[in-house]
Every structure is written in structure tokens, then in C-alpha cells.
N, C-alpha and C positions, 0 to 999 in steps of 0.2 A: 600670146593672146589666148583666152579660154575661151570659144566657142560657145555661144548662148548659155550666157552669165547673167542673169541665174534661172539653175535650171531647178533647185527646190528650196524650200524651206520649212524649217522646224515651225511647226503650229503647236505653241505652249499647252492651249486650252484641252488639243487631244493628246496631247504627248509622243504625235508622228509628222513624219515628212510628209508635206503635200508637193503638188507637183506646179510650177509657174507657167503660166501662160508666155508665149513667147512674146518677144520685145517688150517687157515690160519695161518703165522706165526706172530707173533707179537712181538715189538723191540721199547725198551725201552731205546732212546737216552738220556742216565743219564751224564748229564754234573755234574763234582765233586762240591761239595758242595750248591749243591742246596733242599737239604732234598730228595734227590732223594732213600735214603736207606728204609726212610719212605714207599714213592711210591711204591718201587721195593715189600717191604711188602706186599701191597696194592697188586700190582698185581700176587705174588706168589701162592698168598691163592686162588688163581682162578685156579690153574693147578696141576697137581700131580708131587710130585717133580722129577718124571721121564722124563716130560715135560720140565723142567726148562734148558735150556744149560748152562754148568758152564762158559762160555769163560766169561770171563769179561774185557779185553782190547783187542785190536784190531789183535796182534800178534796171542793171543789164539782163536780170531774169526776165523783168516785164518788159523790156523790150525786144526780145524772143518771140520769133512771130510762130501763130500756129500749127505753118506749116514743117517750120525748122523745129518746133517744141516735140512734131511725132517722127522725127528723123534723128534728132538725140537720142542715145539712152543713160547715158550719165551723167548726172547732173551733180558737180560737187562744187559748194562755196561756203561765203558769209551770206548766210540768207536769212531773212527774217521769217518767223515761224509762218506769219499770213500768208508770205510771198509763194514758200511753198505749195501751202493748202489752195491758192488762188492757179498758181501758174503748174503746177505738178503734183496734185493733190492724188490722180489716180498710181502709186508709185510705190516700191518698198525703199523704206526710209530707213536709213542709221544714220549714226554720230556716236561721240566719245566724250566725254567728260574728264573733267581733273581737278586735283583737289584746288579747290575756291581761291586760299593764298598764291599757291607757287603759280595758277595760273595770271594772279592779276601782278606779279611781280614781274610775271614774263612779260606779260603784256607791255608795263613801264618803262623795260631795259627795252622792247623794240621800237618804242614810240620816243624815248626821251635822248634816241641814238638813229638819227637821220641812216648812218649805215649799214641798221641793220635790216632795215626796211626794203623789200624785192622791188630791182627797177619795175618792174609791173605794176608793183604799187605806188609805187612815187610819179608814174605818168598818168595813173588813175588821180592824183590829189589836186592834178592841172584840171580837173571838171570839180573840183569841191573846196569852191574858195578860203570857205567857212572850216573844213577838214585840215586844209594844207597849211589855214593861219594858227589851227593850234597847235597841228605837231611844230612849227617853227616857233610856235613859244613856249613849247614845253623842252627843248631841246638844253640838253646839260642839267635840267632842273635834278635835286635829290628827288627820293621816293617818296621822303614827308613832305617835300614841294608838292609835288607830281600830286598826293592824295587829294591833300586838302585847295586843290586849285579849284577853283569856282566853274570851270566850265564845263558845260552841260555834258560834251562829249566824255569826258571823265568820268564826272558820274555815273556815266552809263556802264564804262567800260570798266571801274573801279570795284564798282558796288554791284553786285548781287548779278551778273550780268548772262550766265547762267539757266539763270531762274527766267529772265527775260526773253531767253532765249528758246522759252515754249510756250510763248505767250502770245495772242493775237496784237494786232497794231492798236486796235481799239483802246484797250488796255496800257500798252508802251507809251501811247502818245498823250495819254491823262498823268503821268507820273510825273514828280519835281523833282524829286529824289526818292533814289532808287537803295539808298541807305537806310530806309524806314521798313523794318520787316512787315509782311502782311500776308497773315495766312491763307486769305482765300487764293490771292494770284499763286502763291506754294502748291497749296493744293492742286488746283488747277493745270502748273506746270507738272507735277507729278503725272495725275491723271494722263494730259498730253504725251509725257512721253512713254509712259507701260503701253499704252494702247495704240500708239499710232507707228514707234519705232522698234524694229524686228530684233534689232542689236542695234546695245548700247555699251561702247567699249570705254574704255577706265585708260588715263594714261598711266597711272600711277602701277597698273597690272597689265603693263602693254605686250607682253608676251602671250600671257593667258590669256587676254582681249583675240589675239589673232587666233588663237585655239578653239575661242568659243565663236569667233565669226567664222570659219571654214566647220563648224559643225554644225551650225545654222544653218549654212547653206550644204551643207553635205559638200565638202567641197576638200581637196587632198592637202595634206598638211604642208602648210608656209614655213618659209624662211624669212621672219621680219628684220633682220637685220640688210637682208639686200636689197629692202626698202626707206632704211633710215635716211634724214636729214633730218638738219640741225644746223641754224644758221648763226645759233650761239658759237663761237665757236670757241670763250671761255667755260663752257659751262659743261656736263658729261649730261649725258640723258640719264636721266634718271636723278640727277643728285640735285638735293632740295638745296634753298634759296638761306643763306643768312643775313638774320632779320635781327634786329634789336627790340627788345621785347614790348616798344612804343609801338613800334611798328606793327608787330605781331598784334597785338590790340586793337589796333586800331583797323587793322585789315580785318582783321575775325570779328569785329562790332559792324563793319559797313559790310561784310557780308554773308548777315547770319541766316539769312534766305538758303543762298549756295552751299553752305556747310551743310544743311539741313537735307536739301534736293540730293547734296554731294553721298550722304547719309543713306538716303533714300536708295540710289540707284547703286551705290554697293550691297547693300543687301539684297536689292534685285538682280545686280552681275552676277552675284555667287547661287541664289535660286534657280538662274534658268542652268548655270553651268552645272550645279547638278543633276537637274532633268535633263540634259541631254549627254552627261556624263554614265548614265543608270542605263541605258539603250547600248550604248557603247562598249561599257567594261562586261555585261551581259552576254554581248556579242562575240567578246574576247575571250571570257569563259567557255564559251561553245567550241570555240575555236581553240584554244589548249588541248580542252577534253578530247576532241576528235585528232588531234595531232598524237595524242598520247596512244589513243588506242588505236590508230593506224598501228605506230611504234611496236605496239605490243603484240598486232594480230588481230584479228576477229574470231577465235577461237574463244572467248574469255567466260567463263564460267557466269561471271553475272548478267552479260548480255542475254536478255528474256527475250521468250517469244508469245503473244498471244494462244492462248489464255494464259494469266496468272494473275497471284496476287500478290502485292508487297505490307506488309506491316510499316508502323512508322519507325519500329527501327531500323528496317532493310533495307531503304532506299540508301541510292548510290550518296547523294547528300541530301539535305534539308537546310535551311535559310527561313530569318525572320519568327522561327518559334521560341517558344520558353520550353524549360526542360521536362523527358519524362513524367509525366506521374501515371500512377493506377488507381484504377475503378471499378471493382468487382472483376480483378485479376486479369481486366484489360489494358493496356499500354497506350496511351495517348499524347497529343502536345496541343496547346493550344495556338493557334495563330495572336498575330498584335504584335509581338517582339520586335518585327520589323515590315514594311507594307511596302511594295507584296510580299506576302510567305512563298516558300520554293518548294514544288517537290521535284526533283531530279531522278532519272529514270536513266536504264540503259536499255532499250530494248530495238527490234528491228519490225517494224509495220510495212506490209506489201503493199505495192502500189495497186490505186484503186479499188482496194478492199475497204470495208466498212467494221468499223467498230464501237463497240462501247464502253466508256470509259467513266466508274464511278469513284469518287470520293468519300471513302466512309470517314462519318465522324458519330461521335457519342451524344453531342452536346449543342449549343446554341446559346451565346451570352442573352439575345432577345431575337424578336422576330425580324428586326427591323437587318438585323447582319443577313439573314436570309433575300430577303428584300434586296438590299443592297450589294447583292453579291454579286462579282465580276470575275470570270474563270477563264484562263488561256493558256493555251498550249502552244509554246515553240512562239511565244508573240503575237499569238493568230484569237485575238477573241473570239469563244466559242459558245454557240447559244445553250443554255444549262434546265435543266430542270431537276424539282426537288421530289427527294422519293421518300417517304416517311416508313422503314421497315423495322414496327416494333417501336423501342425506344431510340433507335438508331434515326441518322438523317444521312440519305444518300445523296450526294450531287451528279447525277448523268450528264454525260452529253454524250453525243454522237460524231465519229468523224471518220469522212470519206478520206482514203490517202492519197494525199498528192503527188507527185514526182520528187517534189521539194523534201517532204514529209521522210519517201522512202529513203533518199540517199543518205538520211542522218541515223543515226544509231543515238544520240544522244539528244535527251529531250526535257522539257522543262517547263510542267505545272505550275501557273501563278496563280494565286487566291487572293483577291482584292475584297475588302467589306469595311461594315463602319463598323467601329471597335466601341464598346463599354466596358465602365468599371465593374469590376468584380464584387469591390463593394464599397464603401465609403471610409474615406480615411487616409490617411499618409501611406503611401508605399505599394498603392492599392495599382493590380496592373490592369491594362487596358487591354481587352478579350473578344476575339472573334468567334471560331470555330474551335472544339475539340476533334480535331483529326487522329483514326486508329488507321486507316491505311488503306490502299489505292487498289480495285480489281481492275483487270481491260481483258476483255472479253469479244 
């Protein structure tokens, strides 16, 4: 059990960890057959089972009294999106998704096969008359039975269900069929889930899934397999479903919603797992370098001391520029190539001293790069100001040394700005600052 889980999380919009208030509630939007029984594993083991709330559909959510609702802190089922927002709306939320077919095939083979269904859930279908008559009339049916069966329940779980499943009740309970694409509820369900769920993990990439939720939460790296289940148990995790290609049509036409959403949130899995990949391999970098030059000694000839200055081609490395050129027999690079630009440094700053630390550059794609400039040292945004010497543009800032600061030898200038073309036209690059080279004084 991990002891007040969770203790932070990655805030997209600033690109850093914030820190959780204790006993928040946590709510685990488990759409069915998504390997979410896995997960649910996964996040059990973080809570004492006294912690855990049994409600597992939405019925049993709302009848979850008050009192027990702030004595919970995990909350994982089939829940409808209102039930949440109504019953555990103050909460960080995840869920995982899977690709639209193999998920509603799963779905088939556990509905149209009494056995495969968890005694748990077969003493639930003794409260749902209506539930228990159609899993016993769909029992043995094929998959092309199974599609085109007329009842309502199907439908829902057939077709685009998914998509439904970010949707309020308002919404769910005006639909006849759920086979009928419509972009505003898409919409809508997108919307809902970038902005309300923190991680959103992918079965189809359920390894990476666990990578990017223990880096979301800052949290030490998992072993998912000593979490798997799989009640299939002809089936391999992982390996997709054969279909005959009626079939495959006809699933990928009823739900073209899903595929779309399904769309949606992989190019959002792979977004945030690079923002929080960029902090990371960063970090790993600092951490080579300084392993190296332990290795080597502190002795090392490039290791600077206040005062000096570096040209742009002296620094230890450089990141994110284009190459050399010259300007009236000055040596420069322009920032853009990659955001942020790096300047990397080797030097040793005393604690509690003060310095100052400029950025010469020649150049200015426009004003507004100026404007929009964002300058950190070692991760640490630092307040800047601009110094105009001659035709030259200086970037200062100031900075007291920390403790932190002093014990590193190895350190690492970012240059964030809005970038413009250079000029108009195919091939044309996109341009920040011309940087000639760094003084710290």
C-alpha cells in the first residue's frame, strides 16, 4: 500500500508538478472491457481496502451515503459520466480506452457466454430484470446475431459506447440509436474528457499507459504485469480479434463516433507523454553529466569560474539551434530549430552570492520574440530584462545561489520565444534570437 496516493500531479497547462491536497478522492472511470480490472488492481494496492468503495455501477454510486462518500477514497466502476459529476465530482479522475472494434467484440464474447461473466456480476443481474432477460437471450447467439439484435441494451453497448461514456444522462437518455454519428455529442465527449481526466490510458499501449500514469503522478516505476487479469482465457492480451470483413463493417459503421474519439485521445496519449517525457530525459541528462564528471575529477580545465565569458561556439553543448553563420566576422546561431534552445554550461557558483548573467545576441526576428521571452536556468524560471548595447540585444537576469544551485557544476540555459519566418516561401525557417554568447559576471 503507498501511503497517501496521491501525493502530486502533472499540470499540463504549466508543464510542472503540483502538489494534492490530502485525501482527495480518486475515481476510476472503468469503461467495460477495456483491461480496466487490470488497472483497478493497479490502483487498489495503493489503499487499505477500507478505503476502497464497493459501488461499482452507478445505482450503487448513488446510493452511497454522504458520510461514507468522504470516508472513501477510491472509487472505481461502470459509472455513468453524470453519476460521477453528481456523486464525486470534487476528485481526480482517469480511465483508459481501447480501440472501438476489439473492444465491442469483447464485450460480445463476455455477454453471449454466461461463463465468462464474474459471479459478482451475475448476483447483480438478480436486481435487473430487464439486464438478466437479455444476457439469457443473447447467450450462444453469433456476433452478426449479437449486432443486429434489436435490443436497446445492445445498442448501447454495441455502438459508439465510448463516446457515451463522456456524455451527461440528459443527453444518453434522448438517443434511439447510438449508431447514428453526431458531431456535437463527439465533440462534447472530447471536450469532457482533455479537461476533466488527468490520465487517460490506451489499452492497445498498456505498458506505456502505466509509464505515463506513474509519471503523472510522480510516482516510481510499475511492474504491470503483476497486475494483469484476463478472464478470457482463450484469448492473449494484447492479440486482436478475427473478424470477417462483414463484420468489420459493420462494427466500424455502428461505431464511427468511437473510432473518431478513439483517434482523438491517441494523439492526446502521445502529447502529454511527450511533455512529460521532456522534464524527465532533461533530468537524466544532468544526471549522466554529473556522473561523468565526478568520474573524471573536478580538476577539468573547462569547468569555469565567475567572471567569464563563453562564445557560441564554447559552450559545453548547445540544443534546438540551426547552424553557425557570420556577421561582420561575428559568430552566431539562431534559436527555432528546436523549443527550448539550450545553452549548457560547466561552471561552479558559490552559495549565496549574487550574479549576473547575460545572453548576447546580434539579432531579433521581431519584437514580439522579445516580448515573449521566457529564460531559465537549471528549470528555475528567472525574471529577465532586456538591455539594448549598440546594435547588440542583451538578456540579464539576476541570480542569488541556492544550495541547490551550488552543489551542481553542470547547468542549463533555456530560451523559450515565438518564433517567425524569416521570409516567405517554401523552406523558409522559423526564427527567434541570433545568439553570439553568454557573460556571468
Amino acid at each position: 500500500m503507498l501511503t497517501n496516493f496521491p501525493q502530486f500531479i502533472f499540470d499540463y497547462d504549466k508543464s510542472s508538478y503540483k502538489e494534492i491536497e490530502p485525501c482527495v478522492r480518486f475515481v476510476f472511470h472503468h469503461i467495460p472491457k477495456t483491461a480496466g480490472s487490470t488497472f483497478r488492481a493497479l490502483l487498489e494496492s495503493f489503499y487499505h481496502p477500507s478505503q476502497v468503495c464497493p459501488a461499482e455501477t452507478s445505482p450503487e454510486l448513488q446510493s452511497v451515503s454522504d458520510i461514507d462518500k468522504n470516508n472513501y477514497m477510491l472509487y472505481a466502476g461502470h459509472f455513468r459520466y453524470s453519476s460521477i459529476l453528481k456523486c464525486v465530482g470534487d476528485s481526480v479522475k482517469v480511465t483508459y480506452l481501447r480501440d472501438p472494434v476489439e473492444r465491442v467484440v469483447s464485450q460480445y464474447y463476455n455477454h453471449a457466454n454466461l461463463d465468462r461473466i464474474p459471479p459478482s456480476w451475475v448476483k447483480r443481474l438478480d436486481g435487473r430484470p430487464e439486464l438478466k432477460q437479455y444476457i439469457n437471450d443473447v447467450q450462444g447467439s453469433s456476433l452478426s446475431e449479437w449486432l443486429m439484435n434489436r435490443n436497446k441494451e445492445v445498442n448501447s453497448l454495441s455502438c459508439n459506447f465510448q463516446t457515451q461514456s463522456f456524455l451527461p444522462d440528459e443527453i444518453r437518455k434522448e438517443v434511439e440509436d447510438w449508431g447514428v454519428y453526431n458531431e456535437t455529442f463527439l465533440d462534447l465527449a472530447k471536450r469532457n474528457l482533455k479537461s476533466n481526466f488527468c490520465f487517460i490510458g490506451i489499452q492497445e499501449y498498456f505498458d506505456l499507459s502505466i509509464d505515463l500514469f506513474c509519471m503523472t503522478f510522480g510516482l516510481n516505476p510499475i511492474n504491470a504485469s503483476s497486475y494483469t487479469t484476463n478472464i478470457n482465457k482463450g484469448k492473449s492480451f494484447g492479440k486482436k480479434y478475427d473478424l470477417s470483413k462483414t463484420e468489420l463493417l459493420l462494427l466500424e459503421e455502428r461505431n464511427s463516433m468511437d473510432l473518431e474519439l478513439y483517434k482523438y485521445v491517441e494523439a492526446l496519449f502521445f502529447e502529454r507523454l511527450h511533455l512529460l517525457y521532456k522534464p524527465i530525459l532533461s533530468f537524466n541528462r544532468k544526471h549522466v553529466i554529473e556522473e561523468m564528471l565526478n568520474k573524471r575529477g573536478s580538476d577539468l580545465a573547462e569547468i569555469k569560474s565567475p567572471p567569464f565569458h563563453v562564445d557560441i561556439k564554447s559552450f559545453f553543448a548547445i540544443y534546438g539551434f540551426y547552424a553557425e553563420e557570420i556577421s561582420s566576422q561575428t559568430v552566431f546561431r539562431w534559436t527555432g530549430y528546436d523549443s527550448p534552445s539550450i545553452l549548457e554550461v560547466l561552471c561552479r557558483f558559490e552559495k549565496e552570492k549574487k550574479y549576473i548573467l547575460e545572453i548576447e545576441a546580434i539579432a531579433s526576428m521581431a519584437n514580439d520574440v522579445i516580448e515573449g521571452l521566457e529564460i531559465s536556468l537549471d528549470d528555475q524560471i528567472v525574471l529577465h530584462e532586456v538591455v539594448n548595447k549598440g546594435n547588440e540585444i542583451n538578456i540579464r537576469f539576476k541570480v542569488k545561489v541556492t544550495e541547490e544551485l551550488a552543489k551542481s557544476i553542470f547547468h542549463q540555459i533555456k530560451i523559450t520565444s515565438p518564433l517567425f519566418k524569416e521570409r516567405e516561401g517554401e523552406g523558409a525557417r522559423d526564427l527567434g534570437l541570433a545568439i553570439k554568447g553568454l557573460s556571468v559576471s
